[in-house]
Kinemage of the C-alpha trace (Angstrom):
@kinemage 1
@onewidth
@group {chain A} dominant
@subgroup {mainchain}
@vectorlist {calphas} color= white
{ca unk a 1} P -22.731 7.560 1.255
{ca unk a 2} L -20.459 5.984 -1.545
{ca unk a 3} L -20.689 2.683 -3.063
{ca unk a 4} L -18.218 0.252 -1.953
{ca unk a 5} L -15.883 -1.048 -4.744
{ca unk a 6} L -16.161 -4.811 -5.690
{ca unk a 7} L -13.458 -5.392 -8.106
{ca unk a 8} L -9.424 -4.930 -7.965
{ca unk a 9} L -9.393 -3.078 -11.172
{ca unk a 10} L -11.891 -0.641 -9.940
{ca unk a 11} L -9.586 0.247 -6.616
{ca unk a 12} L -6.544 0.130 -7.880
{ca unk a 13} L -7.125 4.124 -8.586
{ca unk a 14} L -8.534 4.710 -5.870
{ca unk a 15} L -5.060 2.646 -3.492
{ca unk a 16} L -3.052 5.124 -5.447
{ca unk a 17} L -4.759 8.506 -4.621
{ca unk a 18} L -4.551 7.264 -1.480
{ca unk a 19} L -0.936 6.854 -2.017
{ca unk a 20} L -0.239 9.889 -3.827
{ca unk a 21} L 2.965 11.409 -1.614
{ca unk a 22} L 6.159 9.819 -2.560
{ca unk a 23} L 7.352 9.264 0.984
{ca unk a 24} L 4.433 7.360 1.621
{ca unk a 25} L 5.411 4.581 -0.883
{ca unk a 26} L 8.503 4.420 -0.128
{ca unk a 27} L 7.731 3.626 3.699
{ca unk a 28} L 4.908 1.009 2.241
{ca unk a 29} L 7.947 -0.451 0.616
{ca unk a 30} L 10.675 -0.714 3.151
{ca unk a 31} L 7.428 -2.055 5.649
{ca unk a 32} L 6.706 -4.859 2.429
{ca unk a 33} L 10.225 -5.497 2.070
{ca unk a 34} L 10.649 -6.580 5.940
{ca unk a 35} L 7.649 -8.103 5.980
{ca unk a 36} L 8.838 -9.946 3.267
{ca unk a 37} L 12.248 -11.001 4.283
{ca unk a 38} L 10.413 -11.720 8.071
{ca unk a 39} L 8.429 -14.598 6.389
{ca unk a 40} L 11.650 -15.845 4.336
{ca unk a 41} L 13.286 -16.305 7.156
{ca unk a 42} L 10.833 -17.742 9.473
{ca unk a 43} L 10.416 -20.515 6.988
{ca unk a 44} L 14.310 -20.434 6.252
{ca unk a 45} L 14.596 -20.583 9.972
{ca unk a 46} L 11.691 -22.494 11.201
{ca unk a 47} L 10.961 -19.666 13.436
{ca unk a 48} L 7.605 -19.579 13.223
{ca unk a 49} L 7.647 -16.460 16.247
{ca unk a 50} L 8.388 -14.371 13.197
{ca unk a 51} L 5.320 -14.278 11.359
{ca unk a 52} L 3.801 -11.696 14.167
{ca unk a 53} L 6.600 -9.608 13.752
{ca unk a 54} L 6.349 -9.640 9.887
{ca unk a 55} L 2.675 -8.261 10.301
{ca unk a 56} L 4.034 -6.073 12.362
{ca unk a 57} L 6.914 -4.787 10.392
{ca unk a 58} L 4.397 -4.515 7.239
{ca unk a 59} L 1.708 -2.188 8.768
{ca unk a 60} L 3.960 -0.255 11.104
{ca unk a 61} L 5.939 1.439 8.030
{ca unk a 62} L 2.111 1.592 6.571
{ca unk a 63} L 0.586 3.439 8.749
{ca unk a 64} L 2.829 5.935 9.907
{ca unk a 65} L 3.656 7.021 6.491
{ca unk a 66} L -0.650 7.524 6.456
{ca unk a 67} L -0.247 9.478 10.101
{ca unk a 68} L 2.644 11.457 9.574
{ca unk a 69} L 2.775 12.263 5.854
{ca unk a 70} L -0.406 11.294 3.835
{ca unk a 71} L -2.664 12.388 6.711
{ca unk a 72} L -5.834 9.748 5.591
{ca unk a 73} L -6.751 6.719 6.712
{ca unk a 74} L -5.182 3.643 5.642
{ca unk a 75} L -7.230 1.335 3.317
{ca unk a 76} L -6.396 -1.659 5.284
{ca unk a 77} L -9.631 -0.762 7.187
{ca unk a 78} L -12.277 -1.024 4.707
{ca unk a 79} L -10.805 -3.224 2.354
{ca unk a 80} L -8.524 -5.600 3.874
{ca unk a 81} L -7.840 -7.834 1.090
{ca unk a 82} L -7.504 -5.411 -1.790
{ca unk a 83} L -5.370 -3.799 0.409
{ca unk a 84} L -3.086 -6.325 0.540
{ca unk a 85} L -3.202 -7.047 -3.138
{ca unk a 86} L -2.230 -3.004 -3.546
{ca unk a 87} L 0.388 -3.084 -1.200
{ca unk a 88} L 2.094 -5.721 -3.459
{ca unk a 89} L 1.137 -4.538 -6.442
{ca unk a 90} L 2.893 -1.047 -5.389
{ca unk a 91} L 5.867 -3.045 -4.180
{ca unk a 92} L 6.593 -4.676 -7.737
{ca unk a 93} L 5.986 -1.845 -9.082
{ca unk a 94} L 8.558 0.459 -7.560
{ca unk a 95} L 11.062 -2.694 -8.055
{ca unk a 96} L 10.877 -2.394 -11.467
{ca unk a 97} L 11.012 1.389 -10.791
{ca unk a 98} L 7.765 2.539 -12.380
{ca unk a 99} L 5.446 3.504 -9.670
{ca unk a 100} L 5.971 6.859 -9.580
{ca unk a 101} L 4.934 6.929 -13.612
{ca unk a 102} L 1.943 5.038 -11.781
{ca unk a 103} L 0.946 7.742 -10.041
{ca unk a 104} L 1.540 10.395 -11.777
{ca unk a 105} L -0.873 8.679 -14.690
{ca unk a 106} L -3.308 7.774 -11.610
{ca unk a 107} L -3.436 11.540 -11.153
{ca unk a 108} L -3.869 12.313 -14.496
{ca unk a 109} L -7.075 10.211 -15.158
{ca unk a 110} L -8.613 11.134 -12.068
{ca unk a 111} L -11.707 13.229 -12.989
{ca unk a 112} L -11.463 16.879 -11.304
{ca unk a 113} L -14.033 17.726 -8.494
{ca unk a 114} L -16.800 20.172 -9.749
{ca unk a 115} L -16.357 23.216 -8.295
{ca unk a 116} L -19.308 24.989 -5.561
């Protein structure tokens, strides 16, 4: 059994592996980016009926993109909060166009598995 990871820094790394498939960012990001503009508006709007569907918007892009394309399981499950923190951190990142340079330096630093 692994050891759970206590601190951000610690699974960023491990959000990105998880992450590692293009596609699968870019649906994280057009499921942020509702989510997002959801919550502007409900507070724009005083819709308040809109948060649920923010959530909604968020982790439906989310977790298809981990079903149908980076076949694992999403990391909302174990660690909710870091999670969250990831997904945003990801988002900013591919605003300012450099998560794929992320990644690739993710994948880079990630030791190699011993082989049997």
């Amino acid at each position: 059994m692994s050891e759970r990871i206590g601190r951000y820094r610690e699974f960023w790394p491990f959000y990105v592996g998880e992450h590692s498939r293009r596609w699968t960012r870019r649906m994280h990001f057009v499921g942020t980016t509702g989510a997002v503009a959801l919550v502007v508006a409900a507070a724009a709007l005083r819709e308040p009926l809109l948060l649920p569907a923010a959530l909604v918007c968020g982790y439906f892009f989310a977790w298809l993109s981990h079903l149908l394309i980076e076949r694992n399981r999403p990391a909302t499950f174990t660690y909710p909060l870091f999670s969250l923190a990831g997904d945003f951190h990801m988002w900013a990142l591919m605003w300012q166009g450099r998560m794929d340079a992320e990644a690739e330096r993710v994948a880079a630093a990630k030791p190699e598995a011993p082989t049997p």
